[in-house]
C-alpha positions in Angstrom: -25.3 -0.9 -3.8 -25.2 1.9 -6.6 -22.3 3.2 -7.9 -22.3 6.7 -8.4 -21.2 8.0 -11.9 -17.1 9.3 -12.5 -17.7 13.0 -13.5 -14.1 14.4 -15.2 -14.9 18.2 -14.0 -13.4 18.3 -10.7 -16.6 20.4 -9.5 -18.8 18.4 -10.5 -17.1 15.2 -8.8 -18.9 13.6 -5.8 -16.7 14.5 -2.7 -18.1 13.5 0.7 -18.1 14.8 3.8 -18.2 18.9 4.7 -16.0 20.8 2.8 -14.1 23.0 5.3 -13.1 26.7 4.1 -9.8 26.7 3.9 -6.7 28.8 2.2 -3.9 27.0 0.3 -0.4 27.6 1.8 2.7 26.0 1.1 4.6 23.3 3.2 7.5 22.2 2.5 10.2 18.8 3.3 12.7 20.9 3.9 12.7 22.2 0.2 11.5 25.7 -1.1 9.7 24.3 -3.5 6.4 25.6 -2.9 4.9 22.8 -5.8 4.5 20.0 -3.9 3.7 19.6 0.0 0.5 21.8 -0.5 -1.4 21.9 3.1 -5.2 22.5 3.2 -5.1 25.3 6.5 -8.2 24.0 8.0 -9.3 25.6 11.3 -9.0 22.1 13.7 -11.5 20.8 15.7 -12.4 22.0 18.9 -10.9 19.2 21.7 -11.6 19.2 25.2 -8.7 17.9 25.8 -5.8 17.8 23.1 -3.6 16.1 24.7 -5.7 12.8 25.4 -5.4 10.1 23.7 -8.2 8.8 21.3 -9.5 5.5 22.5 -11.0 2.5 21.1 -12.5 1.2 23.9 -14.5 3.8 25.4 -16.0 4.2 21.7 -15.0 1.3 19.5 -15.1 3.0 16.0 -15.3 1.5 12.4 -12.1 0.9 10.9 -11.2 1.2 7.1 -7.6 0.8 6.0 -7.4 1.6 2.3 -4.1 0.2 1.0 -3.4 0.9 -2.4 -0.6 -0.2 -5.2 2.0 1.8 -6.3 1.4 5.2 -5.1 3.9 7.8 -5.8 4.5 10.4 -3.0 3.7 13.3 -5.1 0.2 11.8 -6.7 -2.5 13.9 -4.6 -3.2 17.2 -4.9 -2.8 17.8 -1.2 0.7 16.6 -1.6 1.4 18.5 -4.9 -0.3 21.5 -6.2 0.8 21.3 -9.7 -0.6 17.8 -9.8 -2.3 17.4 -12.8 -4.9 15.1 -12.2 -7.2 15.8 -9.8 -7.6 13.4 -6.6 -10.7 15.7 -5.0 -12.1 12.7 -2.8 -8.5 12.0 -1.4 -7.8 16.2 -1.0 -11.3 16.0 0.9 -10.3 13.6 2.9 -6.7 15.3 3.9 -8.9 18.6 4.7 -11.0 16.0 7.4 -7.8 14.5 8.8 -4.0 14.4 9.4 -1.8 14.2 6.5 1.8 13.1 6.9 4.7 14.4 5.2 7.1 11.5 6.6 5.2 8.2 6.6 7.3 5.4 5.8 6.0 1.8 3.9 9.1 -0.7 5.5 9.9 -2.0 1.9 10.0 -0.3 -1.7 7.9 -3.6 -2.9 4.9 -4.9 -1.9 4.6 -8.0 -0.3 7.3 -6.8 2.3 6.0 -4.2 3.1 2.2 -5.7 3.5 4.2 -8.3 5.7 5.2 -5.5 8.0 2.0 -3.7 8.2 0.2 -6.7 9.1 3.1 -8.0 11.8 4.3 -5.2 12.7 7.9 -6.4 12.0 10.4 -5.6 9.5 10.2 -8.2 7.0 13.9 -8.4 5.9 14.1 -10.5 9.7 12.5 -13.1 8.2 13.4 -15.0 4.8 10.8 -15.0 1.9 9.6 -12.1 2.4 10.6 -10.7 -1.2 8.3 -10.4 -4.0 5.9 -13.2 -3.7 5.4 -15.8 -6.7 1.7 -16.0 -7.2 2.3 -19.7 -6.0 4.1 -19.0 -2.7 2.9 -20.5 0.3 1.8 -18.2 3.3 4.5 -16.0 4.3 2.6 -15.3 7.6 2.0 -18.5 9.9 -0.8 -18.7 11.5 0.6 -18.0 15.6 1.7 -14.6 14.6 -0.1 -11.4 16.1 -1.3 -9.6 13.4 -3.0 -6.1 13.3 -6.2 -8.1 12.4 -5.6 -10.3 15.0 -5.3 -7.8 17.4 -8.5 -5.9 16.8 -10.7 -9.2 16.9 -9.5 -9.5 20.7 -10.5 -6.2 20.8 -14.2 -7.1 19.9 -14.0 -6.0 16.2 -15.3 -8.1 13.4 -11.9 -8.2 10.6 -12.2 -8.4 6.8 -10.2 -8.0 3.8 -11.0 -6.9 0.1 -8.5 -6.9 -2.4 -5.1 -7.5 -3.0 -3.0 -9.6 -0.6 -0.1 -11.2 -2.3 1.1 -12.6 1.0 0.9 -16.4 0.0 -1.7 -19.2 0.5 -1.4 -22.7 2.0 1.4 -24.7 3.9 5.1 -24.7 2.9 4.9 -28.5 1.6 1.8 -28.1 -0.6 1.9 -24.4 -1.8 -1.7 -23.0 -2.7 -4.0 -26.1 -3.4 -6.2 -23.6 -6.1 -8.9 -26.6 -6.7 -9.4 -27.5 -2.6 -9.4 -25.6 0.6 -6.4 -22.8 1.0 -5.5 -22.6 4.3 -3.3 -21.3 6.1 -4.4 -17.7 4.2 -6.2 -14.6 6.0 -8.8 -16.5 8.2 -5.8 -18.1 9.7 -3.8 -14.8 10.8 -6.9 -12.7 11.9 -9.6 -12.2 9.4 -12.9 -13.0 10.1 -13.4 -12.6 5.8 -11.6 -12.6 2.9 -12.0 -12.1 -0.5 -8.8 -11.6 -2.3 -6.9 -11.5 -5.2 -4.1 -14.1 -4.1 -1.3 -12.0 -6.0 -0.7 -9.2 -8.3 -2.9 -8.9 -11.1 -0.4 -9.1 -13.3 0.1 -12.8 -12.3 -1.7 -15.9 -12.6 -3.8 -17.3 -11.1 -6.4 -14.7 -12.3 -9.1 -15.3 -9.9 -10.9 -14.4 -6.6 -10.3 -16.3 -3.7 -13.4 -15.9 -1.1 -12.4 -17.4 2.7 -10.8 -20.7 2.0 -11.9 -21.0 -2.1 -11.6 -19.7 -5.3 -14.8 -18.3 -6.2 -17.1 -19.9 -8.9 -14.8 -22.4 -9.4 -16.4 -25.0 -11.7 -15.0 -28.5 -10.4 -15.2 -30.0 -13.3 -12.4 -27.6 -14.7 -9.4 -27.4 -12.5 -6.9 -24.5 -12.5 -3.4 -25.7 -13.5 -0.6 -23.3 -12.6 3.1 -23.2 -13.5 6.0 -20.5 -13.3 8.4 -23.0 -14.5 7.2 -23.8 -18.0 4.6 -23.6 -20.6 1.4 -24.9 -20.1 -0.8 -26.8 -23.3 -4.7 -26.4 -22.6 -7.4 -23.8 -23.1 -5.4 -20.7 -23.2 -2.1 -19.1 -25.1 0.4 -17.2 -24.3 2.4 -14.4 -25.8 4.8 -16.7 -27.8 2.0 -18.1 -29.0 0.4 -15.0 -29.9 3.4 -13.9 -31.6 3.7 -17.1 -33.7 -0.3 -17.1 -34.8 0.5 -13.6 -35.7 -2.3 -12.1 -33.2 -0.2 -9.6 -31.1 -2.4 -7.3 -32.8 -5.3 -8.7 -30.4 -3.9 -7.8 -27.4 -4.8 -5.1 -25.3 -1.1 -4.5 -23.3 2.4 -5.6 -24.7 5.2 -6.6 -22.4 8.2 -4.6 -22.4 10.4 -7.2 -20.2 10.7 -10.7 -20.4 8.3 -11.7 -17.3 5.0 -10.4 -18.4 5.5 -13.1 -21.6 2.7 -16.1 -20.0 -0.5 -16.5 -20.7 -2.7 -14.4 -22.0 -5.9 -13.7 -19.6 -8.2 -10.7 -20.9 -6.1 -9.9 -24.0 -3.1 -9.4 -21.3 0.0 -11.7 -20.6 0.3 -12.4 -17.8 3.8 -13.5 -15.3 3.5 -17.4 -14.8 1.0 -20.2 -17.3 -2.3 -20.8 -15.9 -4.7 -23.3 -17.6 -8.9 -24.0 -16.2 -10.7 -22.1 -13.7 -12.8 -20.2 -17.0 -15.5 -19.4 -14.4 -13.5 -18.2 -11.8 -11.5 -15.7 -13.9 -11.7 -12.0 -12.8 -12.6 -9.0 -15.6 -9.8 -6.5 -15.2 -12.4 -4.1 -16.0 -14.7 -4.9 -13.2 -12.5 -5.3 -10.5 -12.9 -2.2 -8.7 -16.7 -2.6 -9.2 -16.6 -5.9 -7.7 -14.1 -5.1 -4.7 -16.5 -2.2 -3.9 -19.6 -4.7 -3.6 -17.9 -7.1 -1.5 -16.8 -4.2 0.7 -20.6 -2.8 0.8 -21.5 -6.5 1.8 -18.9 -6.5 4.9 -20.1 -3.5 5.5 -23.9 -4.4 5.6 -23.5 -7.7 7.6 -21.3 -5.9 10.1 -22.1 -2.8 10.4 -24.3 -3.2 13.8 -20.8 -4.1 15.6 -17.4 -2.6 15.6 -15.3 -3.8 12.1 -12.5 -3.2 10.9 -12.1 -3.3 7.2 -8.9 -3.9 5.1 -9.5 -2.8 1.2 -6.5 -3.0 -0.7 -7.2 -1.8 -4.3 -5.2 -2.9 -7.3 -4.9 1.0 -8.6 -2.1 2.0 -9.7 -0.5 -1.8 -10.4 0.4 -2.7 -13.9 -1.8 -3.9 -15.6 -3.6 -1.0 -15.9 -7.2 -1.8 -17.5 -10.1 1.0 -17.0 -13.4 1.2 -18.2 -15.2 3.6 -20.4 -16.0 5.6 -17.2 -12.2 6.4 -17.2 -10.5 5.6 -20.2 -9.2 8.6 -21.7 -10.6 10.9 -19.0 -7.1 12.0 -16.9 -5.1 13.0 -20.3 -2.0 10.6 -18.6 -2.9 7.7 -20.3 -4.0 4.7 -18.6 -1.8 5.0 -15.3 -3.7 8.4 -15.0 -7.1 7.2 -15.8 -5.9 4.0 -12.7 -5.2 7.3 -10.7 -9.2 8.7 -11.5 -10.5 5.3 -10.8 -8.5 5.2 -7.3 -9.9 8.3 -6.2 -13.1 7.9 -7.6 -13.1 4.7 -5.4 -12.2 6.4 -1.7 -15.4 8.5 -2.2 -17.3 5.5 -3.1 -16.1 3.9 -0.1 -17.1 6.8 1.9 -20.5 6.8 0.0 -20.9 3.1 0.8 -20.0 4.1 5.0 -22.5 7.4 4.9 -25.6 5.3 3.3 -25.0 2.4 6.1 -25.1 5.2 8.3 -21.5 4.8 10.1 -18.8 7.4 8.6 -19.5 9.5 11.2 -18.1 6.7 14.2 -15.4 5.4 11.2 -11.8 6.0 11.4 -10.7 5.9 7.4 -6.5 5.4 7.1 -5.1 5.4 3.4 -2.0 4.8 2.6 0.2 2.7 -0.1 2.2 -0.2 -0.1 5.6 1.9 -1.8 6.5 4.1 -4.2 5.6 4.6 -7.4 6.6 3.3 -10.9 5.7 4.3 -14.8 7.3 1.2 -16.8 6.5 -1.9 -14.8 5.8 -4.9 -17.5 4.0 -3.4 -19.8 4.0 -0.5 -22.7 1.5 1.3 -21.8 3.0 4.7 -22.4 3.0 5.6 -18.8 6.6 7.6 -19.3 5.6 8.9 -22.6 1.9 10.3 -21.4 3.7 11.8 -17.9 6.6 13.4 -20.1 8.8 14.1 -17.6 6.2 14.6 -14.9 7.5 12.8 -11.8 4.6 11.0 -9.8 7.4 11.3 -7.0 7.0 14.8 -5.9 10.2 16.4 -4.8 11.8 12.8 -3.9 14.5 10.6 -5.8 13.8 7.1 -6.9 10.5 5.0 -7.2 9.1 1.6 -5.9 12.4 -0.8 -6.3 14.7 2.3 -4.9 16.4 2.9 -1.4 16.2 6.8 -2.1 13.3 8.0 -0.2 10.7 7.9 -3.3 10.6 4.1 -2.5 9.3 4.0 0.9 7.9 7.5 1.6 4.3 7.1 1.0 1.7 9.5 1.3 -0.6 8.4 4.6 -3.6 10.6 5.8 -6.0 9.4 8.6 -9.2 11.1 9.1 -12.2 10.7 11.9 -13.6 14.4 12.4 -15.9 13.5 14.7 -14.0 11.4 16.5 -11.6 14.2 17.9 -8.8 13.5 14.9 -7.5 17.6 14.1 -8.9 18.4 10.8 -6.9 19.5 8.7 -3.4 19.0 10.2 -0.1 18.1 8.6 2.2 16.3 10.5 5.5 15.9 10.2 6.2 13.0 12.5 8.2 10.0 11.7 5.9 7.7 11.1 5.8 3.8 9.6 2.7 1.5 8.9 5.2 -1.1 10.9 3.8 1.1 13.5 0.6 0.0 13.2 1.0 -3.0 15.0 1.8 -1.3 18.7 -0.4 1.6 17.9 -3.9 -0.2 17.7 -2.9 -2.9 20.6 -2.2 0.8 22.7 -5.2 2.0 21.6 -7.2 -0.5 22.3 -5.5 -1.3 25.4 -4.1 -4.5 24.5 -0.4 -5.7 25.9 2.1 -6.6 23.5 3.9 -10.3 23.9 7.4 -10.1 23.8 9.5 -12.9 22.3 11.6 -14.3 19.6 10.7 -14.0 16.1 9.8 -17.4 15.5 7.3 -17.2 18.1 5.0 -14.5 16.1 5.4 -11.8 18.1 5.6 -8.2 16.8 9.4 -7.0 16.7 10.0 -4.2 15.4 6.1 -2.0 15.9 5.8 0.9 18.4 3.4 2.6 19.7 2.8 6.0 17.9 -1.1 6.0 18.1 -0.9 10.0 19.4 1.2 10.7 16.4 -1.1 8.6 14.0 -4.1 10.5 15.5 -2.8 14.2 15.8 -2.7 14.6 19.3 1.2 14.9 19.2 3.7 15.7 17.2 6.7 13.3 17.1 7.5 10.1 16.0 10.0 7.6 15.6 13.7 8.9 16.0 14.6 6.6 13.3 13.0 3.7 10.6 14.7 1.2 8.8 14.0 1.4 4.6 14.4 -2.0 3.1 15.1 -2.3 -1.5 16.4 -5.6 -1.3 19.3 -3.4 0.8 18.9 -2.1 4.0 18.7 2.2 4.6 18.3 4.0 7.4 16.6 7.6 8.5 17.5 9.3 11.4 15.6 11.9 12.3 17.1 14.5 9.5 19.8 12.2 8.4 19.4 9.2 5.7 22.4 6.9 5.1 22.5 4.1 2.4 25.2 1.6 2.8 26.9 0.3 0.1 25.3 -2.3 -1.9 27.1 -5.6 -3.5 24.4 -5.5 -6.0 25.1 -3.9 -9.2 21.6 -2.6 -10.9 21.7 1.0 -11.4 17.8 1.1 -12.5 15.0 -1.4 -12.4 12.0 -0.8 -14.7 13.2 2.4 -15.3 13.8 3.2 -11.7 17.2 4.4 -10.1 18.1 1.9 -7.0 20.4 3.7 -5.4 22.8 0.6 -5.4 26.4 1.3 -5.3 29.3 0.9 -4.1 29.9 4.1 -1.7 28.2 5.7 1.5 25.6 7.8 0.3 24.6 9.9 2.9 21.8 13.3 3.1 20.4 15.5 5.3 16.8 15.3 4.5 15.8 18.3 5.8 18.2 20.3 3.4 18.2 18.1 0.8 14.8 16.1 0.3 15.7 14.8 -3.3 19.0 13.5 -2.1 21.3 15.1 -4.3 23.9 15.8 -2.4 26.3 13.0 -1.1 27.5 14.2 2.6 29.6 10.9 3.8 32.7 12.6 3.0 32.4 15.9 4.7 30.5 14.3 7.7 32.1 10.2 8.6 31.4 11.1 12.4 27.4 11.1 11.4 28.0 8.0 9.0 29.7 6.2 11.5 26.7 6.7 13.7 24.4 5.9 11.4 25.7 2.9 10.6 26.4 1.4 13.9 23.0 2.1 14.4 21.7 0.2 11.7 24.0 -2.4 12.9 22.3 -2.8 16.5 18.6 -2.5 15.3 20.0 -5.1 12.7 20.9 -7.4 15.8 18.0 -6.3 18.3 14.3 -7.8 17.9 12.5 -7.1 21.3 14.4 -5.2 22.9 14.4 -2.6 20.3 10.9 -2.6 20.5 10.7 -2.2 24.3 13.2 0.9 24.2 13.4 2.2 20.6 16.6 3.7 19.3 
């Protein structure tokens, strides 16, 4: 596999895929703001029939989902058109599909919301579900219907690349990093894997490939602890500090968790000692994520597959090469933001030279909103002065206002009947995901408890996710460590026992008051309605109430 060169000038930038002529008008969220919700008016494709459904069994196309870390809501230029740096592969791919203006993650942090995506249940039904330790055991057990799980029933070849910070190995053992891991993502529905196990701001700092880290030398074994300071072949940050080296370092922590060891010239969360060979570059990751993928691709790409990559961009810490560095004028969140789009149209490069884009269905989305100041001092607030990678929303990953779980979500297969072009403002949630491919691919849904794996919360909004129709969910659940809810036009946040105002810079949206908004009028949630309208709270809440206390049958007749 090549990789094709980063060129700064957006016209000289690779972008894949016909360009469609189009005009530039603005759409709003309700707002008259015409700076953000930019819609590419593409003329749509031609259908014989608009109102039927697009199947995957008749066809069986590719699947890509491209998950991605940290996104704000107001990051692409087809979301924002005084976005300053330019995202032309992801524009492009708006212009070939449907973009959503009211896509949902479930959870304003990441591994809850990768829970629900995969499950297709709200993760706040079941417990440790928060932000995973890099030594957490696997979150999702291995009898649970997955999304993956679903599409290999359905004759598709599954595989992950990137991120999945969902947990490894049993609950009594943890993550056994020197022996086999399992239960992990062969266990759930993956026919490959090869993952980062966390965050890469924690440890351990390796690849895991199917049930191994990779290049693990056996001879020296990866100790891990979050508990305490570890003694071996590396140092961390205090020891930095007392050798007087801080000067070395190529990030500085600005809280007290990214203080461990130092891996790359980078502290990390957690102590890690061993595993030299089977370190990841920071620098490389991208690269290597991308060759893995082209691998996948390669050895599957005579069958139906379905392929999850989950890149690292924009998660702290945010290390570029000299392809990027310095290139967005934001600093190094913005040169992450290059890199990230740079990478969509290598993906699609990797799909045209294998000769499959054209029967590939390509779904990005991100796993919650976004955030400047997250561990490190990078200058992220300084270098976006102001600039809010949120759009016209409040808040930020961490937040119950809408900027932590709105996410931008566009889905794209031209010649697969998918409107080109469109912008949908449907209800939407990747919990949906779940229902929608088993619908799709005419599959039957179990029905059952919780604890028996089955899917509790997903619908089926495959006409939505594909264009043919226009609605969506009536309402959607937003978990922040504190439940929300959206109805239709109308948000309500309950009133929250827990006291943080902001978290890394972000406001929460705890307190101890209603806060309610109508989100058609108000998008940025500014204005508090609870007190001129307790009929519409009341309803709300008694709503939130009953999903709270239905599983199934929720699902079977949503509210």
């Amino acid at each position: 596999m090549q990789l094709l060169p980063y060129t700064k000038s957006f016209n000289q930038q690779l972008i894949f895929g016909s360009l469609l002529s189009v005009s530039i008008f603005s759409a709003g969220c309700g707002n008259n703001d015409d700076s953000f919700a930019v819609t590419p008016k593409a003329k749509l494709i031609s259908l014989a029939n608009p109102e039927k459904s697009i199947s995957l069994v008749e066809n069986k196309p590719n699947i890509v989902l491209i998950l991605v870390d940290d996104l704000g809501y107001g990051e692409l230029g087809s979301y924002n058109s005084k976005q300053n740096i330019p995202t032309p592969n992801l524009d492009t791919l708006a212009e070939e599909g449907v973009r959503f203006t009211d896509a949902y993650a479930t959870a304003a942090t990441c591994t809850a919301s990768r829970f629900s995506l995969l499950t297709g249940t709200y993760a706040w039904r079941q417990a440790g579900t928060n932000v995973a330790s890099g030594e957490a055991s696997a979150i999702i057990q291995p009898h649970t219907t997955t999304l993956p799980s679903l599409l290999k029933k359905a004759g598709y070849t599954t595989g992950i690349v990137g991120k999945w910070h969902l947990g490894l190995g049993t609950k009594e053992e943890g993550p056994q990093w020197n022996g086999f891991l399992s239960p992990g993502p062969l266990e759930v529905g993956f026919d490959y894997a090869y993952i980062m196990p966390s965050t890469n701001d924690r440890v351990p700092t390796v690849y895991v490939e199917n049930h191994q880290v990779a290049n693990l030398d056996a001879n020296d074994p990866i100790t891990i602890s979050y508990k305490s300071r570890l003694r071996g072949d590396t140092l961390d940050y205090q020891d930095y500090i007392e050798q007087g080296k801080t000067n070395q370092l190529r990030q500085l922590p600005s809280d007290s968790g990214h203080k461990g060891t130092v891996i790359n010239g980078v502290p990390r969360i957690g102590y890690m000692t061993g595993g030299n060979s089977a370190r990841w570059s920071d620098d490389t990751m991208t690269d290597n994520f991308l060759q893995k993928s082209n691998d996948f691709i390669q050895n599957n790409k005579s069958k139906p597959f379905f392929l999850g990559f989950s890149s690292q961009d924009v998660h702290v810490p945010r290390l570029v090469d000299e392809r990027f560095a310095g290139k967005s004028g934001y600093g190094a969140r913005g040169d992450s933001l290059l890199r990230l789009d740079w990478t969509v149209g290598q993906i699609k490069q990797i799909l045209a030279d294998h000769k499959v884009l054209d029967n590939t269905i390509i779904i990005f989305t991100s796993d919650n909103g976004s955030v400047l100041d997250d561990g490190y001092t990078d200058q992220a607030v300084s270098f976006y002065g102001g600039k809010n990678p949120t759009g016209p929303l409040r808040g930020g990953k961490y937040s119950q206002f809408e900027a932590g779980t709105r996410i931008p979500l566009i889905i794209s297969w031209p010649k697969g009947g998918i409107p080109q072009g469109k912008v949908s403002h449907a209800i939407v949630s990747q919990v949906d995901f779940v229902a929608s491919i088993a619908a799709a691919t005419k599959q039957t849904l179990p029905v059952g408890s919780l604890t028996s794996g089955v899917p509790q919360d997903s619908i089926n909004l495959w006409d939505a996710f594909t264009g043919i129709k226009n609605t969506g969910r009536s309402s959607v659940v937003l978990d922040a460590q504190g439940l929300a809810i959206r109805q239709n036009n109308w948000k309500l946040i309950p009133p929250s026992s827990n006291k943080r105002s902001f978290v890394a810079g972000v406001e929460t949206g705890y307190s101890n008051q209603n806060k309610l908004y109508n989100l058609d009028e108000d998008p940025g949630e500014q204005t508090n309605l609870a007190e001129k309208n307790e009929l519409r709270l009341k309803e709300l809440d008694n709503l939130l109430s009953t999903i709270q206390e239905n599983t199934s049958d929720y699902r079977k007749k949503p509210l």
